[in-house]
N, CA, C and O atoms as a GROMACS GRO file, in nm:
protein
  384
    1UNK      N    1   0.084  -0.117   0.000
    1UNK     CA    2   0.000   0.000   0.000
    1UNK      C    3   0.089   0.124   0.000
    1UNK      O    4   0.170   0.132   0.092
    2UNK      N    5   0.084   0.225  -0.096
    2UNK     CA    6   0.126   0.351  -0.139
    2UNK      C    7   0.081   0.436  -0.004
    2UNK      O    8  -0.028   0.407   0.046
    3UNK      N    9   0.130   0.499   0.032
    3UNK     CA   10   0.076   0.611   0.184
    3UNK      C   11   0.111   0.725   0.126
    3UNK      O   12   0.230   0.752   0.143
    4UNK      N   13   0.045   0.808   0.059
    4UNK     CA   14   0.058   0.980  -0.016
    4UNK      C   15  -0.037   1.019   0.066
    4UNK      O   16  -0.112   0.958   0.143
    5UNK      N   17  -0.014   1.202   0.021
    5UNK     CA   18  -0.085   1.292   0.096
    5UNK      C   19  -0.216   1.308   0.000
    5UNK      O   20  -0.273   1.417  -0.007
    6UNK      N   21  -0.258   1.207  -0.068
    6UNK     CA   22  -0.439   1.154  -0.128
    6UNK      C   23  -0.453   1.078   0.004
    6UNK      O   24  -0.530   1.135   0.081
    7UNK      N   25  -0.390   0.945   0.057
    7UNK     CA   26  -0.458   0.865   0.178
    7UNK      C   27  -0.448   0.963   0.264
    7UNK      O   28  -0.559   1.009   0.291
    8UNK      N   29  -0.330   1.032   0.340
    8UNK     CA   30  -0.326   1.083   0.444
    8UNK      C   31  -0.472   1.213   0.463
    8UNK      O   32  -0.514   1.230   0.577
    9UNK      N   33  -0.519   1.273   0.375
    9UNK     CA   34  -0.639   1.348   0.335
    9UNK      C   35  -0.799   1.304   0.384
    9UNK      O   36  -0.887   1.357   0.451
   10UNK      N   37  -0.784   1.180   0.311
   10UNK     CA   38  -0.867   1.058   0.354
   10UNK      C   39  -0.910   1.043   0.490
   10UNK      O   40  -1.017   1.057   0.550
   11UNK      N   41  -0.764   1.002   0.528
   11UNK     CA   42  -0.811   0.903   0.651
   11UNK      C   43  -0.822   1.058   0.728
   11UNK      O   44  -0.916   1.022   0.800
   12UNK      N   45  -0.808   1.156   0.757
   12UNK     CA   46  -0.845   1.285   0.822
   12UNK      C   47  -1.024   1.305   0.798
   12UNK      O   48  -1.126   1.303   0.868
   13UNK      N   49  -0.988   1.324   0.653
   13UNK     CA   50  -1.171   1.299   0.634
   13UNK      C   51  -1.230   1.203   0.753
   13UNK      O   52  -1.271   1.255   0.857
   14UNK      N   53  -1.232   1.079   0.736
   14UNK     CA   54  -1.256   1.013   0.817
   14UNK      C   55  -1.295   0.997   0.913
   14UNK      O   56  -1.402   0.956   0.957
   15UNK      N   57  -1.160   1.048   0.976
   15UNK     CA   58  -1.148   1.038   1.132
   15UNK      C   59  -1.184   1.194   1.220
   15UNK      O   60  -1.172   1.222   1.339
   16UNK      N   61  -1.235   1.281   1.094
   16UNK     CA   62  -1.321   1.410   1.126
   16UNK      C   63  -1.140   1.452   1.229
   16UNK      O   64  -1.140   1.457   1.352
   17UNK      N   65  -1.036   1.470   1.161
   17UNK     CA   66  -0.945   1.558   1.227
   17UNK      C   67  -0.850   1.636   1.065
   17UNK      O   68  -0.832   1.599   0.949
   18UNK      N   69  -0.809   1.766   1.152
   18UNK     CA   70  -0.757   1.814   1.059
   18UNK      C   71  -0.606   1.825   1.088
   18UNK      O   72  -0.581   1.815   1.208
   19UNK      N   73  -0.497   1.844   1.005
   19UNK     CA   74  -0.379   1.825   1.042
   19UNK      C   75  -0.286   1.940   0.977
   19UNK      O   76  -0.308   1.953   0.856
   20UNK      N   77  -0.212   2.003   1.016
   20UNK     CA   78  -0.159   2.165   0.916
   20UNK      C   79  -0.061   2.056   0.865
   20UNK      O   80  -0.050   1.942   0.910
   21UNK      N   81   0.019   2.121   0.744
   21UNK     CA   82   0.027   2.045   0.694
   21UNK      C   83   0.234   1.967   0.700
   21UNK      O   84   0.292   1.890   0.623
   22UNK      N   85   0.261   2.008   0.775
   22UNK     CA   86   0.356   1.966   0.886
   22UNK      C   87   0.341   1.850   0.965
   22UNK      O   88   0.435   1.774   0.985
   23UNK      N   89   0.226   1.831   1.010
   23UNK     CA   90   0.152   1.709   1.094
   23UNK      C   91   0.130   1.566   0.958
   23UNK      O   92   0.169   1.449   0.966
   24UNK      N   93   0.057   1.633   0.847
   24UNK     CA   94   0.036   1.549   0.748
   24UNK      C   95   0.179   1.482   0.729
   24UNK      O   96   0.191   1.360   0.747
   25UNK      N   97   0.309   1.576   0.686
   25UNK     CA   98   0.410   1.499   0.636
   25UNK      C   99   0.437   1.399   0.773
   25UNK      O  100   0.453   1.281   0.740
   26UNK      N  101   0.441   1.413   0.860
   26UNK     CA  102   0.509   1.346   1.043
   26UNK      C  103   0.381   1.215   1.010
   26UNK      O  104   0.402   1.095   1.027
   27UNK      N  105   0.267   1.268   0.968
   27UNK     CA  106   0.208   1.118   0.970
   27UNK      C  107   0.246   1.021   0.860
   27UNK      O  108   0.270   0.900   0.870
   28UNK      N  109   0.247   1.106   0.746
   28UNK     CA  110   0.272   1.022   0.612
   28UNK      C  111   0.375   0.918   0.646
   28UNK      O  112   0.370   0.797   0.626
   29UNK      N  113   0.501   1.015   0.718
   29UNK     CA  114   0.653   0.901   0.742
   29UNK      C  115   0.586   0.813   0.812
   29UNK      O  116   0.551   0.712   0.752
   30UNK      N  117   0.546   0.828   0.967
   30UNK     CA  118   0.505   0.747   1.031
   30UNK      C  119   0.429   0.635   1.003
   30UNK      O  120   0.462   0.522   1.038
   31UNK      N  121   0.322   0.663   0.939
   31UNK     CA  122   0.272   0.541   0.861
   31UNK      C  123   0.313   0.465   0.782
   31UNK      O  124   0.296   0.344   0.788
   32UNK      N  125   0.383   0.535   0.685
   32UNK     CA  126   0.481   0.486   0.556
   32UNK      C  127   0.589   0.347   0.652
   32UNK      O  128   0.602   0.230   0.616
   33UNK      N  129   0.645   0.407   0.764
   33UNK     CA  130   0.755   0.326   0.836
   33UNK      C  131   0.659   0.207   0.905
   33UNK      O  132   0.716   0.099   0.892
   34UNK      N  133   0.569   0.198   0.954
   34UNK     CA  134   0.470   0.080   1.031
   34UNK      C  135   0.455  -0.011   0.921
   34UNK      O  136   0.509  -0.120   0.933
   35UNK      N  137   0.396   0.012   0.822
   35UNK     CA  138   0.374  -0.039   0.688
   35UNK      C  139   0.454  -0.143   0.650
   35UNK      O  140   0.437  -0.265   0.643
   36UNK      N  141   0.605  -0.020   0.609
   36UNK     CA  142   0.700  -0.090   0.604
   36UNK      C  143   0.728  -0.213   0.702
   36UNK      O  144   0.736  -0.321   0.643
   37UNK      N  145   0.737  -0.216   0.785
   37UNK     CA  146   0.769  -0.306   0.925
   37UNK      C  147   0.729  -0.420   0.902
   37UNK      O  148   0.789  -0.527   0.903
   38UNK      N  149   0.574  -0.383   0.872
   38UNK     CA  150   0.463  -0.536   0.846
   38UNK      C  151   0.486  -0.602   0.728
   38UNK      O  152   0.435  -0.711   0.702
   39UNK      N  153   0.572  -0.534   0.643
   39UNK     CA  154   0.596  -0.582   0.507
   39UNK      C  155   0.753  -0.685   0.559
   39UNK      O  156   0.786  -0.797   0.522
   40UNK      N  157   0.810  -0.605   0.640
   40UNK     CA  158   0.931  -0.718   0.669
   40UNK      C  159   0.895  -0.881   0.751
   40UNK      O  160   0.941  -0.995   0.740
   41UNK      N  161   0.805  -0.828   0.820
   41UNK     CA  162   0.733  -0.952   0.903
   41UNK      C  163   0.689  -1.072   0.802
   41UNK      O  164   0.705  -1.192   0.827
   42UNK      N  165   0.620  -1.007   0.662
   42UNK     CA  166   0.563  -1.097   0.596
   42UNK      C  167   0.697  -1.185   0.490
   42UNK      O  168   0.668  -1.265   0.401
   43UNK      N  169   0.859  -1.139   0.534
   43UNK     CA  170   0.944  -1.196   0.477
   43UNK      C  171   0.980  -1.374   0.546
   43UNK      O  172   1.021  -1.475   0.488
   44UNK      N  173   0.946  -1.352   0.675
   44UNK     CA  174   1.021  -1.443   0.790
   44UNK      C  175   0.932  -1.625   0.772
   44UNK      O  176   0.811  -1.644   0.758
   45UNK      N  177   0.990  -1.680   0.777
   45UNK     CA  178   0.974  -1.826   0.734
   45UNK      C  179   0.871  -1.892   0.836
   45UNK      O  180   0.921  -1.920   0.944
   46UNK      N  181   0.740  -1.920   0.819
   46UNK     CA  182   0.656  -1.936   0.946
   46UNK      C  183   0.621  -2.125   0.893
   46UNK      O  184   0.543  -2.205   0.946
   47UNK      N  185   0.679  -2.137   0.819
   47UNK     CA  186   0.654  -2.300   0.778
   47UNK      C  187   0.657  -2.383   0.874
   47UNK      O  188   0.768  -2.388   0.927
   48UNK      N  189   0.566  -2.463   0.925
   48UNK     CA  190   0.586  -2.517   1.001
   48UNK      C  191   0.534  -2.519   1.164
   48UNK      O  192   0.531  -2.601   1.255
   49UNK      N  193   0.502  -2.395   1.145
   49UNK     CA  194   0.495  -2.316   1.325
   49UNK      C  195   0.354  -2.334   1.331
   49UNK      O  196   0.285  -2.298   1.235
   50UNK      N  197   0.312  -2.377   1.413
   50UNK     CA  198   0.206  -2.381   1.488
   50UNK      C  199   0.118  -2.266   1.511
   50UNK      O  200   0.188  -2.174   1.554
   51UNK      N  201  -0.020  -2.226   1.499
   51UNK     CA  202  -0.087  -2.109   1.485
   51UNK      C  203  -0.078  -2.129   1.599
   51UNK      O  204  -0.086  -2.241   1.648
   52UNK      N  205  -0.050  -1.969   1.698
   52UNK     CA  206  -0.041  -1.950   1.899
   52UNK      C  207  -0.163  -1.871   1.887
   52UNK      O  208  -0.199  -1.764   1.839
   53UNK      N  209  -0.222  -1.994   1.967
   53UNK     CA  210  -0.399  -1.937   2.027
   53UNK      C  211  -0.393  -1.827   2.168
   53UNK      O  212  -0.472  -1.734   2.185
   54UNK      N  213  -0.288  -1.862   2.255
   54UNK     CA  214  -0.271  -1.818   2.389
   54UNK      C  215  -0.126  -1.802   2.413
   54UNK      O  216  -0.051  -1.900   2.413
   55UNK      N  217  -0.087  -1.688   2.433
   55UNK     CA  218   0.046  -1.660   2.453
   55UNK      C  219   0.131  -1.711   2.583
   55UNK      O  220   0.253  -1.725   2.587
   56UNK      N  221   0.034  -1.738   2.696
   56UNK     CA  222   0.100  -1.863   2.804
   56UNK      C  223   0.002  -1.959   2.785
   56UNK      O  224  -0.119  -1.945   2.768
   57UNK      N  225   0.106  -2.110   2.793
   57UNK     CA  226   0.062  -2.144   2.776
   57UNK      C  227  -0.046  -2.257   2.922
   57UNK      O  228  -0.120  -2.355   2.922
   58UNK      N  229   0.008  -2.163   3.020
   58UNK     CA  230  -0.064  -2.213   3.113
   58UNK      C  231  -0.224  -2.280   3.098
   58UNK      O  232  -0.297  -2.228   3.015
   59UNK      N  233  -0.274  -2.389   3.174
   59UNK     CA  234  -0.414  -2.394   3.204
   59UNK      C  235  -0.475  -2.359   3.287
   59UNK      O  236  -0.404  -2.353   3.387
   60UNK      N  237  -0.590  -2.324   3.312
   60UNK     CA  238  -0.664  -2.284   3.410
   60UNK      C  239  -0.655  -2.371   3.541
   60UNK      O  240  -0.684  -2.491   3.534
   61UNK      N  241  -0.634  -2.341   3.605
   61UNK     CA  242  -0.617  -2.402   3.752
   61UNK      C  243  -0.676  -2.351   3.824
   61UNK      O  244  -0.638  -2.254   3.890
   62UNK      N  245  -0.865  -2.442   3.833
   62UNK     CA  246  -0.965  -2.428   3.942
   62UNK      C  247  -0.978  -2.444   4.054
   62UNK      O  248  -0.866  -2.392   4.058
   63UNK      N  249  -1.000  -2.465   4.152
   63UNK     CA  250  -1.052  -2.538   4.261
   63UNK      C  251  -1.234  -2.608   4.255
   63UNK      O  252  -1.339  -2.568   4.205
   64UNK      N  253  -1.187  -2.742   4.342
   64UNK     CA  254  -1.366  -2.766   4.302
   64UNK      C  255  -1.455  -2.707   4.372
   64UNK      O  256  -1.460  -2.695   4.494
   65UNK      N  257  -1.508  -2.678   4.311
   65UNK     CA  258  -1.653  -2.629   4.346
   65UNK      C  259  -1.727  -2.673   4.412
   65UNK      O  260  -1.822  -2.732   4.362
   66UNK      N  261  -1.712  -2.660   4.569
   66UNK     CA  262  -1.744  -2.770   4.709
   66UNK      C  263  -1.816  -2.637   4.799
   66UNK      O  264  -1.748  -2.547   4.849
   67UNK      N  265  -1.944  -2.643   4.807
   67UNK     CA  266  -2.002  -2.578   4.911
   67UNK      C  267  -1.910  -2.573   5.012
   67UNK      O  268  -1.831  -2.667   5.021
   68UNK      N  269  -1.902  -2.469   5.102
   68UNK     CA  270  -1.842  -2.435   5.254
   68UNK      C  271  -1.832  -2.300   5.300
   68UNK      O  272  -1.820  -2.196   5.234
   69UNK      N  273  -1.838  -2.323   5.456
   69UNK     CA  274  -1.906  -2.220   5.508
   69UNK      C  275  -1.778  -2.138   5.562
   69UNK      O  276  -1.765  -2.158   5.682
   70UNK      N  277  -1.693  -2.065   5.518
   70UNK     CA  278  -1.624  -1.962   5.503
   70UNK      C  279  -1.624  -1.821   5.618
   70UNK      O  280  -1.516  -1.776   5.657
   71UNK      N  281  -1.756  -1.762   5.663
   71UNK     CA  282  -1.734  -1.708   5.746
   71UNK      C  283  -1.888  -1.744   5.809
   71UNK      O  284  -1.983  -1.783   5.741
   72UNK      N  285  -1.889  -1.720   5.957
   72UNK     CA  286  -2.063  -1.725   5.965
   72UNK      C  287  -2.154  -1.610   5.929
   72UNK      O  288  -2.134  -1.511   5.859
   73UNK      N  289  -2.271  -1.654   6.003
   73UNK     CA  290  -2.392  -1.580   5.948
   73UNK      C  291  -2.402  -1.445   6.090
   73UNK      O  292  -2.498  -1.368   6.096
   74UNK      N  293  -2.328  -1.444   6.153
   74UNK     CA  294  -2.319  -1.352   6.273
   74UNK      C  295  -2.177  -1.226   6.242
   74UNK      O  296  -2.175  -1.108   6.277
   75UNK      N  297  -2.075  -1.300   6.171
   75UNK     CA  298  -1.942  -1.260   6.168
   75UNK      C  299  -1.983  -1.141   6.010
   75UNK      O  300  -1.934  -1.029   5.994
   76UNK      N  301  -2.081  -1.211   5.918
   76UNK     CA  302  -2.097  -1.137   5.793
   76UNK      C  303  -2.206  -1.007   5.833
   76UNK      O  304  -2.207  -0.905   5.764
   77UNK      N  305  -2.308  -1.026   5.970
   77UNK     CA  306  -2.424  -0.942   5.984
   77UNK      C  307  -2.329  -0.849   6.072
   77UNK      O  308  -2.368  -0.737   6.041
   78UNK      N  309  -2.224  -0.834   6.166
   78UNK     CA  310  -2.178  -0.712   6.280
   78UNK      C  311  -2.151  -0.627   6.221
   78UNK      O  312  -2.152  -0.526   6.292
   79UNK      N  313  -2.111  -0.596   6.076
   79UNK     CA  314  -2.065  -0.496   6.031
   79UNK      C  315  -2.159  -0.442   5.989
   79UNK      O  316  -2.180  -0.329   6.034
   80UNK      N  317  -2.224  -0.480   5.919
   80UNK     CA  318  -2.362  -0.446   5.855
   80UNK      C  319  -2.444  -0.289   5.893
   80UNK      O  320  -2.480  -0.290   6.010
   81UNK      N  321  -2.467  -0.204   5.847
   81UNK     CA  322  -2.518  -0.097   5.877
   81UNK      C  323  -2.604  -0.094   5.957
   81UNK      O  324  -2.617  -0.036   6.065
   82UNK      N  325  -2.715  -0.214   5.852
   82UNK     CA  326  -2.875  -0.222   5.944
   82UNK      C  327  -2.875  -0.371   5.918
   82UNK      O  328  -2.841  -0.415   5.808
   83UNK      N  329  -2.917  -0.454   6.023
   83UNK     CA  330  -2.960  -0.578   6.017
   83UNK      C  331  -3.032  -0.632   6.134
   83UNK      O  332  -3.017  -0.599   6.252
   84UNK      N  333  -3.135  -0.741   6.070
   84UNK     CA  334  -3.207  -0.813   6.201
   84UNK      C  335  -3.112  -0.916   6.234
   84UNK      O  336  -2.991  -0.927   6.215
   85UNK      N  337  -3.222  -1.006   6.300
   85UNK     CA  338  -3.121  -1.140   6.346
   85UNK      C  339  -3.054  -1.179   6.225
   85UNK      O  340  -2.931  -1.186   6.230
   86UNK      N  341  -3.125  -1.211   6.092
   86UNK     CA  342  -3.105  -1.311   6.026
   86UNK      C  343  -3.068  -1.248   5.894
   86UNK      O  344  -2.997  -1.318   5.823
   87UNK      N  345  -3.104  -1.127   5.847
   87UNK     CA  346  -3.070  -1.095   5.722
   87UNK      C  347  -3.026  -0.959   5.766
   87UNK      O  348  -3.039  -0.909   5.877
   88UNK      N  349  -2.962  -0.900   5.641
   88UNK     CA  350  -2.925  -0.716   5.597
   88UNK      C  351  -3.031  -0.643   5.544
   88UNK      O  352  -3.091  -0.668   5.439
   89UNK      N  353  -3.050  -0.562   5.614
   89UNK     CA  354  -3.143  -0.438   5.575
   89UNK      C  355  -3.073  -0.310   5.459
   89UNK      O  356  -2.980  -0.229   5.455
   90UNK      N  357  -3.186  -0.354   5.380
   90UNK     CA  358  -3.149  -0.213   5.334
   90UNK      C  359  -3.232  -0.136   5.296
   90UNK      O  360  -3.327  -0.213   5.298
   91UNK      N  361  -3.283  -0.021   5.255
   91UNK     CA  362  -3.378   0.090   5.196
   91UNK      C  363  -3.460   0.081   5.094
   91UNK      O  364  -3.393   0.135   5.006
   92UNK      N  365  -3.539   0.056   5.055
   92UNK     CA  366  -3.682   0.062   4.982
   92UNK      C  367  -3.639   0.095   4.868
   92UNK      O  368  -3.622   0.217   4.878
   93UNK      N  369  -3.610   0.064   4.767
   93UNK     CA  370  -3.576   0.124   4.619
   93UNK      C  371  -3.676   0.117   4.511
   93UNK      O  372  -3.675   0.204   4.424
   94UNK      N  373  -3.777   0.007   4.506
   94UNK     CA  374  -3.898   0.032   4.418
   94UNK      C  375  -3.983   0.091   4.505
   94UNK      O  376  -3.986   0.081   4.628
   95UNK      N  377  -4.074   0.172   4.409
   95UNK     CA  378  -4.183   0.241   4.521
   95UNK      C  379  -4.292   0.142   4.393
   95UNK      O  380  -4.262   0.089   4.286
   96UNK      N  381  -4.416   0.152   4.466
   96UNK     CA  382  -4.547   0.136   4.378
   96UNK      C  383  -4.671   0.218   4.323
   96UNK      O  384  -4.755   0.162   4.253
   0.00000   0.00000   0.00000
């Protein structure tokens, strides 16, 4: 792909920005050089290589999924702003 100041115009259109025209040449290189880059990438010998789905290749390491009672039902209500014996109170948010 050719990168002139016709695309660089463009993609301003576009992207609804305007650029004096100092900025245009700083982008033109800049783009022109990324371009370039990806064009060297597409030189390098991938025969063979395996498509990488996940860059580690770690697995997920769960724990099972075993009900247990973690803190009680007294230790989770003391902090609690407002609570009865048994549940947390809180403030009315639908009205009718």
């Amino acid at each position: 792909m050719k990168v002139d100041k016709q695309l660089i115009d463009k993609l301003a259109n576009l992207s609804k920005l305007e650029f004096s025209p100092e900025e245009a040449a700083a982008i033109e290189k800049n783009l022109s050089d990324m371009l370039d880059f990806v064009d060297k990438l597409s030189e390098v010998d991938v025969s063979g290589v395996e498509p990488l789905v996940y860059v580690n290749p770690a697995i997920n390491v769960m724990r099972p999924d075993e009900p247990q009672m973690d803190i009680s039902k007294e230790d989770a209500l003391k902090n609690a702003p407002l609570a009865d014996s048994d549940y947390f109170k809180v403030p009315k948010v639908i009205r009718k």
